[in-house]
KOLLO-91447 format. One line per field, with one value per residue: x, y, z of N, C-alpha, C in turn; residue in three letters; residue number from 1. Coordinates in pm, whole numbers, plus 50000, padded with zeros to 5 digits. Each point is the difference from the previous one (the first is absolute). Last residue first. Example, Ala and Ser with C-alpha at 12.3 -4.5 7.8 and 13.67 -1.06 7.14 Angstrom:
<rs>
nx: 51285	50029 .
ny: 49775	49428 .
nz: 50708	49993 .
cax: 50082	49911 .
cay: 50119	50119 .
caz: 50006	50000 .
cx: 49923	50090 .
cy: 50109	50120 .
cz: 50073	50000 .
romar: ser	ala .
gudo: 2	1 .
</rs>
This chain:
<rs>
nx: 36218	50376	50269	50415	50450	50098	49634	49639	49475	49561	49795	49797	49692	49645	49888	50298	50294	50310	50313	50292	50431	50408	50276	50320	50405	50376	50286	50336	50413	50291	50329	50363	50370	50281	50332	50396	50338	50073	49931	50107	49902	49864	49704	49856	49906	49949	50013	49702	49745	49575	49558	49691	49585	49688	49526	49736	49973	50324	50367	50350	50210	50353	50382	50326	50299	50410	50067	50352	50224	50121	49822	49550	49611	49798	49638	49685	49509	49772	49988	50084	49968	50111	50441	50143	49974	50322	50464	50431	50426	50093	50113	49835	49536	49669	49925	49683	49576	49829	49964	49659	49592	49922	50056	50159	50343	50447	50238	50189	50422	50391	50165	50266	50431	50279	50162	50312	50422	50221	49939	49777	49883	49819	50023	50016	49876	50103	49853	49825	49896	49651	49875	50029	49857	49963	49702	49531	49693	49937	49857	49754	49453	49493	49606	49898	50375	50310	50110	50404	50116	49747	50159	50360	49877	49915	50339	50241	49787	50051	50346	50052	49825	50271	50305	49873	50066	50403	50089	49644	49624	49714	49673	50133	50442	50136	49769	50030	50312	49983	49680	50181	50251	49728	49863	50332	50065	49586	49511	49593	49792	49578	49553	49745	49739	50258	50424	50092	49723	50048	50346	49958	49847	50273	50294	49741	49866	50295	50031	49710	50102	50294	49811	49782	50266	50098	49992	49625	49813	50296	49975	49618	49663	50126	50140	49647	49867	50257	50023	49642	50067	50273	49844	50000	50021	50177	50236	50003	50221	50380	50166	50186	50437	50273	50008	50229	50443	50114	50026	50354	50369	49997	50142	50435	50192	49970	50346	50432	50007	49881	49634	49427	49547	49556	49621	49693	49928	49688	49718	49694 .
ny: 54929	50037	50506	50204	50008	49822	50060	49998	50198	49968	49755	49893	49688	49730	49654	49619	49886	49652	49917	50329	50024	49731	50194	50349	49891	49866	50324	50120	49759	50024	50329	49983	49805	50242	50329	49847	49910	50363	50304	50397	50426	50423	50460	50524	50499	50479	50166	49836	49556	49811	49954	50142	50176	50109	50034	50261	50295	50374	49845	49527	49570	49614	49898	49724	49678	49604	49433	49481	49449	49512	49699	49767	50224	50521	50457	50294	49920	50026	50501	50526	50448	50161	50062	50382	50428	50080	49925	49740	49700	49528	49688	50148	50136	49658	49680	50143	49947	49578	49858	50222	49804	49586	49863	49691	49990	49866	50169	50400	50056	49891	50314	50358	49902	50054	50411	50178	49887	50179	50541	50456	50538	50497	50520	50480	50541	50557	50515	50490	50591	50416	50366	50503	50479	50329	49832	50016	50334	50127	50276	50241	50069	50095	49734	49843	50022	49678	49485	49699	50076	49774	49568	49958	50035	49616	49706	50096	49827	49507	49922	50054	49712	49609	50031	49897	49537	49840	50073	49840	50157	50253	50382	50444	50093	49934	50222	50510	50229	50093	50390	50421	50141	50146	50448	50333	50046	50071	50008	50207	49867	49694	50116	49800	49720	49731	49842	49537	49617	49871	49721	49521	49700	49874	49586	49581	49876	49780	49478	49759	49956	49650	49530	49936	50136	50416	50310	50200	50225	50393	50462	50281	50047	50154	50437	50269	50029	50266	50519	50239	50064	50345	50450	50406	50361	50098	50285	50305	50018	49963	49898	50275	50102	50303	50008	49665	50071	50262	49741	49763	50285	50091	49696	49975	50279	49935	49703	50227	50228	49711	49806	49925	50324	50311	50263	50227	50047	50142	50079	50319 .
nz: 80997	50328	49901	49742	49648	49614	49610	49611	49898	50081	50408	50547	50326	50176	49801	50188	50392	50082	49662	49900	50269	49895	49683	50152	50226	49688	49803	50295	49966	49652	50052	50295	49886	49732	50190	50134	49723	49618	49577	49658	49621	49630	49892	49762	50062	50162	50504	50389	49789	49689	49821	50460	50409	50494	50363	50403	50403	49973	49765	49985	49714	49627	49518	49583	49763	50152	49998	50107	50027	49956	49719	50031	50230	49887	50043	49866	50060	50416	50246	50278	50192	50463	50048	49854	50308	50345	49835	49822	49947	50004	50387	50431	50052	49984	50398	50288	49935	50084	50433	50213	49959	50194	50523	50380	50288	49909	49661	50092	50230	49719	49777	50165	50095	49670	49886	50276	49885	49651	50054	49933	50029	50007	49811	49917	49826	49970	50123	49878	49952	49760	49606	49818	49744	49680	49588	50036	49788	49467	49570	49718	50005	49866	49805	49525	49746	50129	50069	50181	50454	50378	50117	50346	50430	50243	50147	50439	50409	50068	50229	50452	50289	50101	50355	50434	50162	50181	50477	50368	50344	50386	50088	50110	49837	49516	49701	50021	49755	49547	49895	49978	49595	49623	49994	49852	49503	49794	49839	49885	49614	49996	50325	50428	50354	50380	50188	50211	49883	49586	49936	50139	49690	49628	50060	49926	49541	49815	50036	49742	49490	49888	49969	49611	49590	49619	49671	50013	50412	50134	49667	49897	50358	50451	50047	50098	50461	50275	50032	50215	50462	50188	49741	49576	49613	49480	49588	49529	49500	49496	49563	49621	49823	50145	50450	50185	50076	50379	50371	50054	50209	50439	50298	50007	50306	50439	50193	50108	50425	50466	50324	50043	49806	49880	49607	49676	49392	49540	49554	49557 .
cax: 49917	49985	49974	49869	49948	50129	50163	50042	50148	49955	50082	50000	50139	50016	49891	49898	49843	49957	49943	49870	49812	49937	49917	49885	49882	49938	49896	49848	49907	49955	49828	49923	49961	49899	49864	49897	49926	50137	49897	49972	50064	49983	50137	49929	50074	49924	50083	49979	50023	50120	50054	50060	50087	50090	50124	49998	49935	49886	49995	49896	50013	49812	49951	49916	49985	49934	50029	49808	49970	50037	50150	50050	50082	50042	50101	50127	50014	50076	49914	50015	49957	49878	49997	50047	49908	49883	49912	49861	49974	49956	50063	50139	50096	50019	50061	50144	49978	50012	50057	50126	49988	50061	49947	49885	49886	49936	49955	49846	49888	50005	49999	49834	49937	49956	49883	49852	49959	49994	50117	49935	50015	50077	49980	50100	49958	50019	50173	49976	50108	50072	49958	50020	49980	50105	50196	50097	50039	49960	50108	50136	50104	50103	50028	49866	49896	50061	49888	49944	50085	49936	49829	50014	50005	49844	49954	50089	49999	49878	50071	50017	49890	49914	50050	50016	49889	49967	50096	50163	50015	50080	49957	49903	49982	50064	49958	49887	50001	50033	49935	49945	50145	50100	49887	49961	50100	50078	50060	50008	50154	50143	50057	50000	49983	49831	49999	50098	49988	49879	50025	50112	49849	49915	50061	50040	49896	50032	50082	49971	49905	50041	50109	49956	49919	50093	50090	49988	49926	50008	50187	50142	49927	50015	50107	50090	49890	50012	50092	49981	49850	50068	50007	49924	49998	49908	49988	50026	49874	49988	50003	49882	49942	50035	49900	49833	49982	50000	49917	49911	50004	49962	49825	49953	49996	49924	49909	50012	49985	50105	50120	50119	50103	50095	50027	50074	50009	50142	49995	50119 .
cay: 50028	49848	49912	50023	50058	49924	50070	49877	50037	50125	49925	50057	50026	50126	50086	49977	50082	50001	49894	50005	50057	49988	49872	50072	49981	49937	49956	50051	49985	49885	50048	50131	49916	49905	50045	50013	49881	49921	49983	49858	49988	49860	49949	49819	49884	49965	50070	50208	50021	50019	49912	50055	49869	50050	49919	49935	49869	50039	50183	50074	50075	50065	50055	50062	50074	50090	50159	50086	50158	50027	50075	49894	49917	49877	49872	50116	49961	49851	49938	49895	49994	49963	49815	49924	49984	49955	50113	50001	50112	50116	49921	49930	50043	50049	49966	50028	50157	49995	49948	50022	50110	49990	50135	49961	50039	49935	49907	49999	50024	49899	49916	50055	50000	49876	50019	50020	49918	49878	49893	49901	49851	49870	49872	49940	49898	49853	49876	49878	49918	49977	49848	49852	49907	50032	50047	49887	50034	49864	49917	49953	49952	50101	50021	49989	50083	50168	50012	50003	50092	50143	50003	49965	50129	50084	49988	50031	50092	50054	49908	50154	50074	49946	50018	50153	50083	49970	50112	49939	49908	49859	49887	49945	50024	49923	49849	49962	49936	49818	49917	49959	49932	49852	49949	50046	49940	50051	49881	50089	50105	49930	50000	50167	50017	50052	50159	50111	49954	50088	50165	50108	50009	50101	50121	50084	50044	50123	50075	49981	50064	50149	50021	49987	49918	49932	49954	49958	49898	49901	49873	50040	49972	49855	49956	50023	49937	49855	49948	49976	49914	49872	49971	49796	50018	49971	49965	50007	50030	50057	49854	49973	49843	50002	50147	49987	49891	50085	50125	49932	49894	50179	50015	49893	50027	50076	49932	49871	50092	50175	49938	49977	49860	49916	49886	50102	49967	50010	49943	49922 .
caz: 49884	49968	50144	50028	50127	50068	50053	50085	49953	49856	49857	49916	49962	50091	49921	49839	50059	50093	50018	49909	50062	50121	49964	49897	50110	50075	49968	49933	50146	50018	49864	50085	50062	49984	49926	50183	50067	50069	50092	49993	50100	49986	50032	49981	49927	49843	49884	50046	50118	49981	49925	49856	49935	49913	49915	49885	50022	50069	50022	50036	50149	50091	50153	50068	49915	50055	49882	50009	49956	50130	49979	49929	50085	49949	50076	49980	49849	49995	49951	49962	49910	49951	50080	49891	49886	50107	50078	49964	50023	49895	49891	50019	49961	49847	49875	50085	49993	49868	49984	50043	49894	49877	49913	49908	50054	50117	49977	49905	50068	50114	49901	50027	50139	50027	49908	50030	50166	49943	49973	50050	49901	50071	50011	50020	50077	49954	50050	50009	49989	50133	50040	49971	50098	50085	50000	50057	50105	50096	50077	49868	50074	50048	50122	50058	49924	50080	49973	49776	49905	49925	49915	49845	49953	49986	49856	49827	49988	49953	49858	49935	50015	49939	49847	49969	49946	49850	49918	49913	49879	49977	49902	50026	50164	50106	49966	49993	50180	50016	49939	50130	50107	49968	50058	50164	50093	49982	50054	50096	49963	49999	49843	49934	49871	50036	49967	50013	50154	49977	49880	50105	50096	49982	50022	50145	50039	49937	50089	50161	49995	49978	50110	50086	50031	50139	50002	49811	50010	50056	50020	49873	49883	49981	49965	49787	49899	50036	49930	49880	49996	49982	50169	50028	50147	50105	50043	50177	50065	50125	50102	50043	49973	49832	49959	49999	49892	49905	50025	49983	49866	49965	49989	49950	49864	50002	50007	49871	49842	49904	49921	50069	50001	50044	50091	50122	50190	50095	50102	50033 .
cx: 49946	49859	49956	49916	49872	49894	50044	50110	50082	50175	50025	50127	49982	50122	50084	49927	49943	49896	49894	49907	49918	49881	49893	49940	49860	49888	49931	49923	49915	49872	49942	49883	49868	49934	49914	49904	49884	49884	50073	49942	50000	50112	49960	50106	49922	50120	49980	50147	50067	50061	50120	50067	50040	50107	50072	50101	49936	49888	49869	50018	49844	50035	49854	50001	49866	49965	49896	50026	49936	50062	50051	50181	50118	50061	50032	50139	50185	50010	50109	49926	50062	49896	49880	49934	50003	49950	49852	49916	49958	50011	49978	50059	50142	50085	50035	50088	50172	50035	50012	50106	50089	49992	50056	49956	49920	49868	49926	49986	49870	49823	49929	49952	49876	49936	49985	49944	49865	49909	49939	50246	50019	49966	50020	49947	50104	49923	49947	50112	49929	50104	50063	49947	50046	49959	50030	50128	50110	50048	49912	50064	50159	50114	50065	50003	49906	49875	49953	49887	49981	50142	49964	49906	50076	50057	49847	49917	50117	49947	49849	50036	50061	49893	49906	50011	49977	49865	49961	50004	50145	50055	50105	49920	49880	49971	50082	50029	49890	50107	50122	49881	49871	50080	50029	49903	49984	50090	50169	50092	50050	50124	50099	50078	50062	49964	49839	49989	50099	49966	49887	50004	50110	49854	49958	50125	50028	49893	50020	50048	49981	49946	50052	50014	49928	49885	50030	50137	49992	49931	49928	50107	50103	49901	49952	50081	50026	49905	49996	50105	50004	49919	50105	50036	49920	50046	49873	50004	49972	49855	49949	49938	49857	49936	50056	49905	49877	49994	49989	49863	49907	50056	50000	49861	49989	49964	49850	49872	50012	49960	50084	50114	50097	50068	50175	50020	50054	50007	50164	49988 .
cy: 50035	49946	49838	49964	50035	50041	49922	50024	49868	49980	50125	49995	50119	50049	50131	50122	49996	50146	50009	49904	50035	50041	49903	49906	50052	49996	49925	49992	50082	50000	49850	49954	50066	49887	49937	50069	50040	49877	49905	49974	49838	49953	49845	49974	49913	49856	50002	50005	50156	50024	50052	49863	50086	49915	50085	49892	49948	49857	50034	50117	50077	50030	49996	50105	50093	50098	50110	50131	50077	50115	50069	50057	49903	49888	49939	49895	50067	50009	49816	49853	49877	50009	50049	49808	49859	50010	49929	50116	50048	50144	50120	49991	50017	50182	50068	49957	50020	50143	50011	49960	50052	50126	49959	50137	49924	50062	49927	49858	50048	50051	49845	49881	50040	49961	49824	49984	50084	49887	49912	49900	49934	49918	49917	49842	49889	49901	49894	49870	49844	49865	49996	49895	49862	49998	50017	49984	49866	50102	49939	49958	49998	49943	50134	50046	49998	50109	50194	50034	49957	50112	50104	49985	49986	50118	50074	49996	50094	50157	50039	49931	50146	50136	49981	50020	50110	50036	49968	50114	49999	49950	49874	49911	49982	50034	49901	49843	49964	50012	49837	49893	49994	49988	49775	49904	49967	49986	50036	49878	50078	50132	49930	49967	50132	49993	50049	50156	50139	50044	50037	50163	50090	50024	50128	50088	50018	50126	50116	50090	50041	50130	50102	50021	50018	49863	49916	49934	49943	49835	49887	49890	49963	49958	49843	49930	49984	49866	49846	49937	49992	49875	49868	50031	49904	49993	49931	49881	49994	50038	50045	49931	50060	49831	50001	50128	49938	49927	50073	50029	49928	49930	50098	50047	49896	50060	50087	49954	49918	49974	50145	49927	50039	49894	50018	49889	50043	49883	49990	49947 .
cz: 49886	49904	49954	50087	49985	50181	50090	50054	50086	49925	49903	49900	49833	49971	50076	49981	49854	50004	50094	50018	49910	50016	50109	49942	49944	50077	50039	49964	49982	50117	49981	49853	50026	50077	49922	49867	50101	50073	50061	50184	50095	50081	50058	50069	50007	49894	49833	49884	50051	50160	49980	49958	49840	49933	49897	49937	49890	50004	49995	50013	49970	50126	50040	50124	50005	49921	50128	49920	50023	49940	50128	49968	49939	50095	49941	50065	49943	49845	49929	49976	49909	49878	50028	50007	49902	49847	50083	50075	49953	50015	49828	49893	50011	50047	49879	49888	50015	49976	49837	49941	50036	49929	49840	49948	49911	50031	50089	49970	49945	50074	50110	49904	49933	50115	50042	49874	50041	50133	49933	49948	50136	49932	50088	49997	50001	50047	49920	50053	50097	49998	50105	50093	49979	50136	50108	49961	50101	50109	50107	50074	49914	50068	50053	50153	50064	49898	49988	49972	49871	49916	49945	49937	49813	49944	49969	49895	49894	49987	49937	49846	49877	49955	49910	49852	49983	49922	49860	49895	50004	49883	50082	50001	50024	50123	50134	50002	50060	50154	50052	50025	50135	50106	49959	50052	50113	50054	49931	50057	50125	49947	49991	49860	49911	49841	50006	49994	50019	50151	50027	49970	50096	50091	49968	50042	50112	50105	49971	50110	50163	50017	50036	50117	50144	49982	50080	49997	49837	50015	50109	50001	49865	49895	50015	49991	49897	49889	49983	49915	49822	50024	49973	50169	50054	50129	50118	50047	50194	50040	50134	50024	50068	49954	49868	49967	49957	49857	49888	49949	49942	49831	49937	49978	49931	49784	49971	49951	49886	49907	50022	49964	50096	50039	50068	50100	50051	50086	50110	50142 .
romar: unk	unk	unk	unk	unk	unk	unk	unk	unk	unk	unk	unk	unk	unk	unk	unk	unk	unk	unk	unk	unk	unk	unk	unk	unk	unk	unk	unk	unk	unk	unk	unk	unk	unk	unk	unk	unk	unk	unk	unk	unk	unk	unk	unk	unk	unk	unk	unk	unk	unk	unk	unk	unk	unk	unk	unk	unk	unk	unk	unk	unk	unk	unk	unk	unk	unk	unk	unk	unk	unk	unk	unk	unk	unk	unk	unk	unk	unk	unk	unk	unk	unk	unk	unk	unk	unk	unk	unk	unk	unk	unk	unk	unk	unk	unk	unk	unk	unk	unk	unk	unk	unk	unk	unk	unk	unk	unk	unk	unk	unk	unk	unk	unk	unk	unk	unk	unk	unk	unk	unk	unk	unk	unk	unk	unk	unk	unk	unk	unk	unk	unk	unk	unk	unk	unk	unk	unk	unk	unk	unk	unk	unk	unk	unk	unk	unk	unk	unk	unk	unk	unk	unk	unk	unk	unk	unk	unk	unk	unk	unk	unk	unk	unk	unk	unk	unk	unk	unk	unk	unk	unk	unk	unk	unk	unk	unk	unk	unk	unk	unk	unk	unk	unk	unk	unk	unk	unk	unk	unk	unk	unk	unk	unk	unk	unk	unk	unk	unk	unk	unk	unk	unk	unk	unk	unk	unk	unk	unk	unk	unk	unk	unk	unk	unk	unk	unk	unk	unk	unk	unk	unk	unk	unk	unk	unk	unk	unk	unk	unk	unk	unk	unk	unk	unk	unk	unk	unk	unk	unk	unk	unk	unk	unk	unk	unk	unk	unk	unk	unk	unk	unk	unk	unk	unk	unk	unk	unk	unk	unk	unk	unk	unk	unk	unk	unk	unk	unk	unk .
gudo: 268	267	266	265	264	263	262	261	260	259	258	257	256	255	254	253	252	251	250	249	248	247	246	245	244	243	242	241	240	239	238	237	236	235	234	233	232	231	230	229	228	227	226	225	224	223	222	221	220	219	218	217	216	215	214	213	212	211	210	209	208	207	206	205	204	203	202	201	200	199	198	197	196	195	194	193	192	191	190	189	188	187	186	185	184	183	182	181	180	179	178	177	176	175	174	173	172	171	170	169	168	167	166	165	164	163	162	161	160	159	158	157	156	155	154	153	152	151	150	149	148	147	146	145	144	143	142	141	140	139	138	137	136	135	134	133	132	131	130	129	128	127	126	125	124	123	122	121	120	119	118	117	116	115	114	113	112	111	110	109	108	107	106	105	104	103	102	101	100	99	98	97	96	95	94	93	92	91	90	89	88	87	86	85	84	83	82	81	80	79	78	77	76	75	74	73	72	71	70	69	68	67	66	65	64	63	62	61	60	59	58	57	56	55	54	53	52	51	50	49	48	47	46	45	44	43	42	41	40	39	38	37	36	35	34	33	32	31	30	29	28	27	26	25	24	23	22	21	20	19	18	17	16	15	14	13	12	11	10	9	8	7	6	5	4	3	2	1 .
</rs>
């Protein structure tokens, strides 16, 4: 028969649940010794398992340097030796030393939940039956607050791209005035997506970067299509573009690179 002698941190409540369980698995003979993974090995399973099958790209980027920090941290020791105590000083750690935004902290103990939610569905292979990060709360986040752009500076800055001549400014700015158009979104915007004729553009892409790779999805971060009309200054602005892009196919021809035909882009 296979006992445990694992301690948990909780009450009794919580103590007799597991001990339930436990014993459930031993009448199911389910119950085998637990592995003793480093948090080098968790990390690996978990981005073999969930992270690098679920998450995109992007996701992948930012998942990975928060777990380079975890490792920069606890060292390679046992992920079950990772314990309330050692979590609350772990995300002071992050804020007093490191410097990091409160929000990132969070970020750090949100991930650190879901690793351990893992090794709890994973509790045959891991031993784990509770989240030590329960009962660690999230450091209190102030509201971000926005400054909206007036009616009178969005036309002053409007005004003053036009005059710099920056036609990649001046289109980046537009689409997100008029479209609101994330940075991904206006560069993935492609003339075939420009109706000049119904004065329309369909936003239905993203391309960004992760880790100095391109990264492009046939969908936009809410998984919409959105079709969105196209006021005067803004068609005037894309008129002129194109324009100047016709321009310099003209003028560098072979050298002008053609692969794709995006709204934003350099003059080449």
């Amino acid at each position: 028969m296979i006992s445990s002698s694992k301690a948990i941190e909780g009450n009794l409540t919580e103590a007799r649940k597991i001990l339930k369980l436990h014993e459930a698995k031993l009448t199911k003979k389910t119950v085998q010794k637990p592995m003793k993974v480093t948090l080098s090995e968790l990390l690996d399973n978990w981005n073999t398992n969930i992270g690098d099958v679920q998450n995109i790209e992007t996701t992948q980027t930012s998942t990975k340097n928060l777990q380079r920090h975890m490792l920069e941290y606890f060292g390679n020791i046992q992920a079950d030796k990772i314990n309330t105590s050692s979590i609350r000083k772990y995300m002071a750690y992050l804020k007093s030393e490191k410097g990091l935004s409160l929000n990132t902290v969070n970020k750090h103990r949100t991930h650190l939940h879901t690793l351990f939610n893992y090794m709890i569905s994973e509790d045959e292979i891991y031993g784990i039956y509770k989240n030590p990060v329960d009962a660690v709360r999230p450091y209190p986040v102030e509201e971000f607050n926005p400054e909206i752009y007036s009616p009178e500076e969005a036309c002053q800055l409007l005004i003053a791209l036009r005059k710099s001549e920056r036609y990649d400014l001046e289109v980046a700015v537009n689409l997100a005035f008029w479209c609101g158009c994330r940075r991904e979104e206006t560069c993935a915007l492609e003339w075939d997506n420009v109706n000049f004729a119904s004065r329309e553009s369909k936003i239905c892409q993203t391309r960004t970067t992760a880790k100095g790779t391109v990264v492009e999805r046939k969908s936009t971060k809410n998984k919409e299509i959105r079709t969105v009309g196209i006021p005067d200054w803004l068609y005037d602005c894309l008129v002129k573009i194109k324009l100047h892009q016709e321009k310099m196919k003209e003028l560098l021809q072979e050298e002008y690179f053609s692969e794709r035909n995006f709204v934003f882009c350099h003059s080449n």
